[in-house]
C-alpha positions in Angstrom: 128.6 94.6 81.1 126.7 92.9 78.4 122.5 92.8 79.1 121.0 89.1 79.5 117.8 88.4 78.7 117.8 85.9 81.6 120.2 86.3 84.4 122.2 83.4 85.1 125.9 83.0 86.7 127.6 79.5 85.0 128.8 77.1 87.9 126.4 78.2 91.1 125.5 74.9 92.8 121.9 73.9 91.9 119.6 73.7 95.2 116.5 71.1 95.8 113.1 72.9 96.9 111.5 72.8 99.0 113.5 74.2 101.4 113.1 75.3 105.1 114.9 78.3 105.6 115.7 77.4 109.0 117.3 74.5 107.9 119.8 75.8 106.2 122.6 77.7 108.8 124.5 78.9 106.2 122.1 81.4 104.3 120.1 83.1 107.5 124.2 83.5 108.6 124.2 85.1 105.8 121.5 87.6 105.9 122.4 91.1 105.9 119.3 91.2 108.1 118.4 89.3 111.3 116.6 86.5 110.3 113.0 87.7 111.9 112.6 90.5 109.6 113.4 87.4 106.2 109.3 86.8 106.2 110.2 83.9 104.4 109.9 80.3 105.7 110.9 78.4 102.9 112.1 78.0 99.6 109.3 76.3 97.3 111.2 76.4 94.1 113.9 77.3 91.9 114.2 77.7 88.0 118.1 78.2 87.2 116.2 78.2 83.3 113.8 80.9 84.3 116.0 82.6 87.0 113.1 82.2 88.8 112.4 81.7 92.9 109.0 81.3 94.7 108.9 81.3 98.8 106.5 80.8 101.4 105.8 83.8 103.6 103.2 83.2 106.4 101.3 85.7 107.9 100.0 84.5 111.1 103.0 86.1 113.1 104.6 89.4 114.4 104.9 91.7 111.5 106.8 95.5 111.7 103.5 97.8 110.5 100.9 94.9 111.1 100.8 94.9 114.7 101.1 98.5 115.3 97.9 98.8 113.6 95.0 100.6 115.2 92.3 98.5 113.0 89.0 98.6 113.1 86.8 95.8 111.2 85.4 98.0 108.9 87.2 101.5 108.8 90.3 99.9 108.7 91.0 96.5 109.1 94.1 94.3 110.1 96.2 93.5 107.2 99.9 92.9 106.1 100.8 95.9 105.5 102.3 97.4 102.0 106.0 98.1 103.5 106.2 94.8 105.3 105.4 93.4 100.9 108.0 96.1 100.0 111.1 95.0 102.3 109.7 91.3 101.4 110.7 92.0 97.6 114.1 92.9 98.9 114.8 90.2 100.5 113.7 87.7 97.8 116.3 89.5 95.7 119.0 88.2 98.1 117.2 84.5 98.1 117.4 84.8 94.2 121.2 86.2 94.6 122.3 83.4 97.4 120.5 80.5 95.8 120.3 81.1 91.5 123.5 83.7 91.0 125.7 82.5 94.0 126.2 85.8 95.4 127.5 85.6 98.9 127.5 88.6 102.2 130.6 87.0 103.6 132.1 86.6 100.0 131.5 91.0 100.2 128.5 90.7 98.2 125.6 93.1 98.7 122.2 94.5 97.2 120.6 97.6 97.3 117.3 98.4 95.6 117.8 101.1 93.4 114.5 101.7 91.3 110.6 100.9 92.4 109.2 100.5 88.7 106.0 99.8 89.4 104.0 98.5 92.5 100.3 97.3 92.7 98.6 96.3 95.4 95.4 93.8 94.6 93.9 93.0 97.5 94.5 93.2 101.5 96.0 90.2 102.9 93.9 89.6 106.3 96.5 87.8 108.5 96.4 83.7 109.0 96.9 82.3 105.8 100.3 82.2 103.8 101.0 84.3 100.6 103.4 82.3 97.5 105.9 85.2 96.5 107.4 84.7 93.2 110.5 86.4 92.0 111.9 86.4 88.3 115.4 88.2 87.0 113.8 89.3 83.9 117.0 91.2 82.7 120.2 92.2 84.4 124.0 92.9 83.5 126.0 91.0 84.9 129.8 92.1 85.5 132.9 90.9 87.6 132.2 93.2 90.4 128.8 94.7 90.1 125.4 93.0 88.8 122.4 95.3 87.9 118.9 93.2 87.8 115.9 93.6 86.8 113.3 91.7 89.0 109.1 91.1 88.3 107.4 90.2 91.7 103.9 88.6 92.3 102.6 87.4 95.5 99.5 85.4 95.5 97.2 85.1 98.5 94.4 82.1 98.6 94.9 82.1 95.0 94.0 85.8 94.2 97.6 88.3 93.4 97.7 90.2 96.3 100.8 92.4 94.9 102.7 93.0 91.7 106.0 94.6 91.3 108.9 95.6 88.7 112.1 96.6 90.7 115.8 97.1 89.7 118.4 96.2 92.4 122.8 96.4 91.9 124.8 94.2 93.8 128.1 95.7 94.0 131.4 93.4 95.7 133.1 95.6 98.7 135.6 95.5 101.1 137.2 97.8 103.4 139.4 99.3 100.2 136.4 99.7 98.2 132.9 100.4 100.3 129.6 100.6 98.8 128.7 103.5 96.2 127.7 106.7 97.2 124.6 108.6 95.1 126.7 109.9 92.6 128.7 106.8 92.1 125.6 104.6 91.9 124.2 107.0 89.5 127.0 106.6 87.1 126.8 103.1 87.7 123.0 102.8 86.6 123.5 104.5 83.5 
C-alpha cells in the first residue's frame, strides 16, 4: 500500500452539500450505528481536493453523558461531554468514507479507530447552539482490501475551537470467510 499525501479513491460519485442527513435513506441505512447516536444533522461540505468533510452537529438534544450529568452551575456545569466529541470523530470518519472514498457497510466495509494521537479540548460546549466539525484525511494508504487513514479533527463552537484531534482509523473489507482483525492481526496490519 503506497502512502498518499491526500487520500482520495478515483471514480466515487461527487455529492452536493449541504446535505440533510435525514434525507438521504441510503447512508443512515448504512450506519453501522443507529442513526440517534450519528450527532450529525447534515452535511455542510465536501472537498474531494482536500479530502475534506464539515457537518453540523446540534446540541440542543438527548446526548449519552450530557443528560446523565449531575451539573451544577458553577461546580460543574452542563456541557457536551468529551466522549459524546470522541464517538462524534468516529463517525465523521464513516461520513468521510461513505461520501469522499465510497466505502460502503453493505459493500463489507468497516472502520475501526485504531490510534487517539492527540486530543484537546478548548472550551465547554454549554448545550443550545450547534458546533461545525470538520474532518480532513491528511495521509492514509490506501489498498484493495484495507485503507489506513490518517484523520485531523476541529470542531468549532460560536466561532471559538471547542476540540482538536489527530486520529488513525483502518477500514478493513469482510465477510463471513474473512471477519474483522483480531489485535495481533491489526497490529501487523498497522505496521
Amino acid at each position: 500500500m503506497a502512502v498518499q499525501a491526500r487520500v482520495a479513491i478515483p471514480g466515487v460519485p461527487p455529492v452536493k452539500a449541504p446535505l440533510r442527513f435525514a434525507d438521504d435513506e441510503a447512508f443512515l441505512a448504512d450506519l453501522p450505528y443507529d442513526p440517534s447516536v450519528l450527532f450529525f444533522d447534515e452535511l455542510l461540505e465536501v472537498d474531494p481536493e482536500q479530502s475534506l468533510i464539515r457537518c453540523r452537529m446540534p446540541t440542543d438534544r438527548v446526548m449519552p453523558f450530557v443528560e446523565a450529568q449531575r451539573a451544577h452551575p458553577v461546580r460543574h456545569p452542563q456541557h457536551v461531554a468529551g466522549a459524546v466529541m470522541v464517538h462524534a470523530t468516529g463517525m465523521l470518519g464513516f461520513v468521510h468514507a461513505y461520501y469522499l472514498l465510497g466505502l460502503r457497510h453493505r459493500d463489507g466495509w468497516i472502520g475501526y479507530g485504531t490510534h487517539i494521537h492527540r486530543v484537546v479540548f478548548r472550551k465547554l460546549v454549554t448545550p443550545g447552539t450547534p458546533i461545525e466539525a470538520t474532518c480532513v484525511a491528511v495521509r492514509g494508504r490506501i489498498g484493495t482490501q484495507r485503507h489506513l487513514i490518517r484523520y485531523t479533527f476541529e470542531m468549532r463552537h460560536e466561532g471559538a475551537v471547542c476540540y482538536e484531534g489527530e486520529q488513525t482509523a483502518v477500514w478493513m473489507r469482510v465477510d463471513e470467510s474473512s471477519p474483522p482483525l483480531g489485535e495481533s492481526e491489526l497490529q501487523g496490519a498497522l505496521g
